[in-house]
C-alpha positions in Angstrom: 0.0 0.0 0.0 2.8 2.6 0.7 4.1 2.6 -2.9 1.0 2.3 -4.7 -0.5 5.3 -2.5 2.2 7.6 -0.9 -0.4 9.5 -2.3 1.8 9.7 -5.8 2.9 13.5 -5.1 6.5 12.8 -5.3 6.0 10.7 -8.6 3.0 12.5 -10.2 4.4 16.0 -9.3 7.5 16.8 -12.0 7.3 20.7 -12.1 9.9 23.3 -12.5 10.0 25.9 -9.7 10.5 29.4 -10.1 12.0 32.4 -8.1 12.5 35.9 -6.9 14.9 38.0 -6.0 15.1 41.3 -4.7 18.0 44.0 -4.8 18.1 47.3 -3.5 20.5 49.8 -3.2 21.3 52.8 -1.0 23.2 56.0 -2.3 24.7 58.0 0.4 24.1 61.7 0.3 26.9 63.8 -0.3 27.7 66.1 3.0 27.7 69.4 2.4 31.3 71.0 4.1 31.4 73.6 6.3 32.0 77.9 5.8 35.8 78.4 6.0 36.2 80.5 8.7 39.8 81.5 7.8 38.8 82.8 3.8 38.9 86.4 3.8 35.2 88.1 2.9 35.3 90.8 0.0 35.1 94.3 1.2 31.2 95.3 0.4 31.3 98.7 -2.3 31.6 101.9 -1.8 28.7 103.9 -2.2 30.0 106.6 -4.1 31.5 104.1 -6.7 28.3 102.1 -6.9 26.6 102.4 -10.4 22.8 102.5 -10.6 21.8 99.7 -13.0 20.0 100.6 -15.8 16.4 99.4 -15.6 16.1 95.9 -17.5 13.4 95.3 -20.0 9.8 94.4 -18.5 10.0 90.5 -17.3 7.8 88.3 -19.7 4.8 87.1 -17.6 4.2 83.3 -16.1 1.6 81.8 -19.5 -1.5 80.9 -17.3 -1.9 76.9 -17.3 -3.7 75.6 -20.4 -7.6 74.3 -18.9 -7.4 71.7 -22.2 -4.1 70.2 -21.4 -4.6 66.7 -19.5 -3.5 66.3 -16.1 -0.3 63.8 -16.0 -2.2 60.6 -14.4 -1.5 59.8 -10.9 0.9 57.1 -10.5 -0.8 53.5 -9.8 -0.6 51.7 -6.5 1.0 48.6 -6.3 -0.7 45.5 -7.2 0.8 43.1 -5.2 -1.0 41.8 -2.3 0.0 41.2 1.3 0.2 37.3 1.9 -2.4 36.0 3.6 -2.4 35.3 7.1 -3.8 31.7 7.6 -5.0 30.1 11.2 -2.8 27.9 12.3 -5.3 26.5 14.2 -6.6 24.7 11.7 -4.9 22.5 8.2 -5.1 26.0 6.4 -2.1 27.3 4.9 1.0 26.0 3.1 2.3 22.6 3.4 5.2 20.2 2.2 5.4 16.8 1.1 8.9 14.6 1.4 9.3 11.5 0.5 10.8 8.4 2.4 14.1 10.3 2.1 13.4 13.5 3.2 13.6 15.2 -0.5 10.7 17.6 -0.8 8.1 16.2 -3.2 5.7 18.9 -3.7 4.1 21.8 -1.6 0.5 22.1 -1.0 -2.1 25.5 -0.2 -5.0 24.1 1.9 -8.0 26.5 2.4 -11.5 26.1 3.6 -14.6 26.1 0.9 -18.3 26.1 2.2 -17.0 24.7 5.6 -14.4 22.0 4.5 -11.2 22.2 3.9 -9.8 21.0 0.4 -5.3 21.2 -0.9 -4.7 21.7 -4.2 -0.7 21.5 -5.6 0.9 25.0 -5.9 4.4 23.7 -6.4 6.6 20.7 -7.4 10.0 19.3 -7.4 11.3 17.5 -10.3 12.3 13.6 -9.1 15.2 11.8 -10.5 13.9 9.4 -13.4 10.6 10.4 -13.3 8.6 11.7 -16.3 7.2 15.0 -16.1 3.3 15.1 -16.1 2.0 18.5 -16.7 -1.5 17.4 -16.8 -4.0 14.7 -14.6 -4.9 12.9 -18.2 -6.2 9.9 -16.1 -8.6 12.5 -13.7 -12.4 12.2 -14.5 -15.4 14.4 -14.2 -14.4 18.5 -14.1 -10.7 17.8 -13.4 -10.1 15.6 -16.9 -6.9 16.9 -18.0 -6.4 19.7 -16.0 -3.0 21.3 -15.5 -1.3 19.8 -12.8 -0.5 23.1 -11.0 -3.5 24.6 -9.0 -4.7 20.6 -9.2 -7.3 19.9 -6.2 -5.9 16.8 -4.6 -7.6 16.6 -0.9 -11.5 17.3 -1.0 -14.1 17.4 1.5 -12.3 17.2 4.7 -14.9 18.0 8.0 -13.0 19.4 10.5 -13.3 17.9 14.2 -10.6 20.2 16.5 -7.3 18.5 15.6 -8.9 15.7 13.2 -10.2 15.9 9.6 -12.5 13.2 7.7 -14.7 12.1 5.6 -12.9 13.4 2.9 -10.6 11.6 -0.3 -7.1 12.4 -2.0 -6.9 11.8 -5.7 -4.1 9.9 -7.3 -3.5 12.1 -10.4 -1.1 9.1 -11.8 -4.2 7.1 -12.8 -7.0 8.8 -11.5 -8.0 6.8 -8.3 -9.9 8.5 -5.6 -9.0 6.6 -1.9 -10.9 7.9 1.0 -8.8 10.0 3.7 -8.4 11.3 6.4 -6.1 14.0 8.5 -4.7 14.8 11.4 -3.0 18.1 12.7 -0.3 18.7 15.7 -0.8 20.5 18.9 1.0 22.6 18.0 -0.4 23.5 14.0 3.2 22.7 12.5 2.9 19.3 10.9 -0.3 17.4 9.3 -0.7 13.4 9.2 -2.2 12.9 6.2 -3.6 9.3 5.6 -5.0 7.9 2.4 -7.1 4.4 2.4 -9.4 1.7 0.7 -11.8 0.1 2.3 -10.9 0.9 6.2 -7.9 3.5 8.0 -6.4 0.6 9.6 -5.2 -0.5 5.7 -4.0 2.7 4.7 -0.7 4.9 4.8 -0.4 8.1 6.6 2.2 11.0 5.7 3.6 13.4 8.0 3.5 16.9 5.8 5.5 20.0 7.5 3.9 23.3 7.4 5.5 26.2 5.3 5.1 30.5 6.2 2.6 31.7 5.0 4.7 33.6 2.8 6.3 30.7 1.2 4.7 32.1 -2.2 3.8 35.4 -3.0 0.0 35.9 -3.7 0.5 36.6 -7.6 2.4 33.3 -7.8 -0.5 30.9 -6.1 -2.0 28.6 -9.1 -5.3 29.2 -9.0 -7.8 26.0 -8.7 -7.3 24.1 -12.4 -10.5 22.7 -14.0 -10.3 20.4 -17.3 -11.2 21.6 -20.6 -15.3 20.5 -20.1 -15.5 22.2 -17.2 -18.1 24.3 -16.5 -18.5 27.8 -13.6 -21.6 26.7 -11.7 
C-alpha cells in the first residue's frame, strides 16, 4: 500500500520551480562641508562708486496653465498583495510533502470552501527518473486533463478540533480516488495525512510539515485548475 499510495505526489508532481529575488540599493548623500572661517570676505562697495543699474526690460509674464491640457495621471498603486495570514489553528495554509528520504516532493495550499477544507498542488519538485506530467490525463469528471499546477488533490475534509475526515485524496497518476483522512499537531506545524481503501487501519499516513505563509507570493498561487469540459456553476 505505501508505494501504490504515498499518495503519488513525489511521482506525479514533476514541475519546475520558479524564483524571486530582490536588490536594493542605497546612495549615500553627499555632506555638504562647512563655511571656511579662515577665507577672507570681499570688502562690500563703496557707495560713491556704486553704479545705478539701468532698468532691465519688462520680465515676460508666467503663461497661465492651459484648462485643455490633461493632467499627467497619478501614478498606480502597487498590485501586489500582502500574503495571507492563515489560522494555524486549523490544516489552512501552506504545506510540504517529502518523501521516504526527506527530498521535498511537492508543496501544497489548503483552504476552507463552504466549511471544509480541500489542498490543491501549488508547487513541485522534479524527481530523479521520473517523467514530467504537466496534466492529470487519467482525472475524471471536471478535473479531466487539468493542469497539474492549482490541481485539487484533498476534498471534502470536515473538520473535528485537531482531526479531519470524511474526505478523499486523488491519485493524479491514474485517477483513483482513496478515501482520507487528517490529522493536525498541537502545536499547527505538521499534518498526518492518511490515504485508504476500504478501512484507515489498511491505509498509509504522511507526516506533511507546514511552510510561512509567505512561502509564495499571492501573484504566484496557481489558482484551482478545471479540465477543458468544465463548467462555472
Amino acid at each position: 500500500m505505501r508505494t501504490r499510495l504515498g499518495f503519488a505526489v513525489v511521482t506525479a508532481v514533476a514541475m519546475l520551480t520558479t524564483g524571486y529575488a530582490r536588490s536594493a540599493s542605497n546612495q549615500d548623500a553627499i555632506p555638504v562641508p562647512p563655511p571656511n572661517p579662515f577665507r577672507t570676505v570681499a570688502p562690500a562697495p563703496s557707495p560713491s562708486n556704486t553704479a545705478v543699474p539701468a532698468p532691465g526690460p519688462a520680465k515676460a509674464a508666467t503663461p497661465a496653465p492651459n484648462p485643455s491640457k490633461a493632467a499627467a495621471p497619478a501614478p498606480s498603486p502597487s498590485r501586489t498583495e500582502a500574503p495571507a495570514a492563515y489560522d494555524h489553528d486549523t490544516a489552512a495554509g501552506f504545506w510540504q510533502e517529502t518523501d521516504d528520504q526527506g527530498r521535498p516532493g511537492a508543496w501544497f495550499l489548503f483552504v476552507e470552501k463552504d466549511g471544509l477544507y480541500e489542498g490543491r498542488l501549488v508547487k513541485g519538485f522534479k524527481q530523479p527518473g521520473q517523467p514530467l506530467i504537466e496534466t492529470c490525463e487519467k482525472c475524471t469528471g471536471d478535473q479531466k486533463d487539468a493542469p497539474m499546477m492549482g490541481l485539487t488533490i484533498v476534498k471534502g475534509m470536515k473538520r473535528n478540533g485537531n482531526k479531519y475526515t470524511g474526505g478523499s485524496i486523488l491519485d493524479p497518476r491514474d485517477g483513483t480516488v482513496y478515501h482520507a483522512q487528517m490529522e493536525l499537531s498541537a502545536d499547527g506545524q505538521q499534518l498526518g495525512v492518511r490515504g485508504y481503501l476500504g478501512i484507515p487501519l489498511l491505509g498509509q499516513t504522511q507526516i506533511w510539515t507546514r511552510l510561512p505563509d509567505d512561502a509564495i507570493a499571492p501573484d504566484d498561487i496557481p489558482d484551482e485548475s478545471h479540465g477543458p469540459d468544465w463548467k462555472p456553476e
